[in-house]
N, C-alpha and C positions, 0 to 999 in steps of 0.2 A: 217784359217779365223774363226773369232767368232761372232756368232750373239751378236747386240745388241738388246736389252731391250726398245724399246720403250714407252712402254705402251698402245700404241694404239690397236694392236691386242687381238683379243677377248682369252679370256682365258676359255677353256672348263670345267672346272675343277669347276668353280663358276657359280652359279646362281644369277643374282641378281631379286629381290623382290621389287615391289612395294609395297608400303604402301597401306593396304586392305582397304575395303570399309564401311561406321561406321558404327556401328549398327543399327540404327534410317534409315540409306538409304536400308537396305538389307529390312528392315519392310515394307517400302515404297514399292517396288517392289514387294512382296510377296503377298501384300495389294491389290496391283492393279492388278497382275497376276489372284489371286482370283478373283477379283470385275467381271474381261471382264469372267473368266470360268461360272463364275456365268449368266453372261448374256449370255454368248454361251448356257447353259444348258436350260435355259427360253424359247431364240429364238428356238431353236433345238425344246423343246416341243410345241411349238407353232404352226411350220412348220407343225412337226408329227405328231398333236395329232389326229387324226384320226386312222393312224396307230397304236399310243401306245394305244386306248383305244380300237382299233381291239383286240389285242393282249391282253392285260388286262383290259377284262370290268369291272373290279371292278375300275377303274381308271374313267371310264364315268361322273359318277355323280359329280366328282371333275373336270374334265376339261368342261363342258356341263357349270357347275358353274363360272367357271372362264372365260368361252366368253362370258356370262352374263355379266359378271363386265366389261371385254375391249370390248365387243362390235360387236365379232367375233360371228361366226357361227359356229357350232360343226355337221356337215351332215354326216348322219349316212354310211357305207360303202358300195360302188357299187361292187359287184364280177360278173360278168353274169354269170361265170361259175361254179356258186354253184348254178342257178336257174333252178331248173328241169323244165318241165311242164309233169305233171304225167299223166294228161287224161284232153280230153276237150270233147264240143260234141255241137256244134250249132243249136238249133231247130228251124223249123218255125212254126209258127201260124198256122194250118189250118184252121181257118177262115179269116185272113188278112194275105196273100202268099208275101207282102212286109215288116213282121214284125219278128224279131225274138227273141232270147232269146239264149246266148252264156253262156254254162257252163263250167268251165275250175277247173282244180288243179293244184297249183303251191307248189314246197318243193326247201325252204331254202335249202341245204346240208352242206353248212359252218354253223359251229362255234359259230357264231356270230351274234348277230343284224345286220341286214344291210338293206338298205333302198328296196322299193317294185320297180321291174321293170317296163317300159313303154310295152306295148302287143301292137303289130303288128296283126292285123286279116284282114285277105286277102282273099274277096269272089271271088270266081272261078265258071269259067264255067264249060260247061259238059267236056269240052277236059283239064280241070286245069288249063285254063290261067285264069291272074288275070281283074275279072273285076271290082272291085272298090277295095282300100286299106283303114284303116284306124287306126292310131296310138291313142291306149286308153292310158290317164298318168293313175298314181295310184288314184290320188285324185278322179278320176270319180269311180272306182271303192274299195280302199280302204285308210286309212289315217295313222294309226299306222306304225311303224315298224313292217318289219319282221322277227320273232325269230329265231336263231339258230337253226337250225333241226326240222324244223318246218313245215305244210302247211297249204296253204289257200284255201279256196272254195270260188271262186265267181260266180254267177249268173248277167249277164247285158242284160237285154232287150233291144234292138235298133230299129228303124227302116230305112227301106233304099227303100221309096217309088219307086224310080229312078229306081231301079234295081230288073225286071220280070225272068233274064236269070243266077242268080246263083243258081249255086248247089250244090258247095264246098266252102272250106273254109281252111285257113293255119293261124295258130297260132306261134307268134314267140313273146318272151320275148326278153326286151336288156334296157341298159341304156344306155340315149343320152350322 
């Protein structure tokens, strides 16, 4: 018996081609593939730019510039864990025994600019428990950034009429 020749089965031996796609339509795609990379690259720095100008403060003054113009906000970087507190030392008034005066040193260790922490100061009795807390932000006590490897010295006098029975004090940095 002999096969026939139909024509209909596939023949491996040939490939057939479609007619490719014109010039003018490859440009088209290529055109738009760019346009959305383009706009992924924008979004993406937009997202980040906190991070990219962590990383490259020479980049700051251009992205600070640029949420100027859209309208965003460029906030400088929270690390808690590059903020020391190097030495503090809370005094009272010997004339006014409900008055005092909190001195403390704080050191960057990062890198980088990044913004000043909120201080937690926690008067204690004679046995260390706490008896009044209160959370200072920076603006009460400073306003700039803080630099890279850097520290600050602040002094804040308060008072705390209320409270005859403290005798210690705990100092703790953090951002909310």
């Amino acid at each position: 018996a002999t096969a026939v020749d139909t024509g209909d089965e596939y023949n491996p031996d040939f490939t057939r081609y479609s007619r490719g796609e014109s010039g003018g339509s490859v440009w088209l795609w290529a055109l738009m593939v760019g346009a959305l990379l383009g706009m992924l690259a924008v979004q993406s720095t937009y997202v980040f730019r906190v991070e990219l100008a962590r990383q490259w403060p020479e980049l700051r003054p251009v992205l600070v510039d640029l949420c100027d113009r859209l309208g965003c906000d460029m906030p400088l970087p929270r690390n808690a864990q590059a903020i020391n507190l190097t030495a503090s030392n809370l005094e009272s008034d010997p004339n006014a025994p409900t008055r005092f005066i909190l001195h403390a040193r704080l050191r960057n260790e990062a890198a980088y600019l990044q913004a000043h922490p909120h201080l937690e100061l926690t008067l204690t009795d004679a046995r260390d428990r706490p008896v009044a807390r209160r959370v200072l932000e920076p603006s009460e006590w400073l306003a700039a950034g803080f630099g890279g490897r850097t520290e600050v010295e602040l002094s804040l006098p308060f008072g705390a009429p209320e409270l005859t029975n403290a005798t210690g004090y705990r100092l703790y940095a953090f951002f909310p």
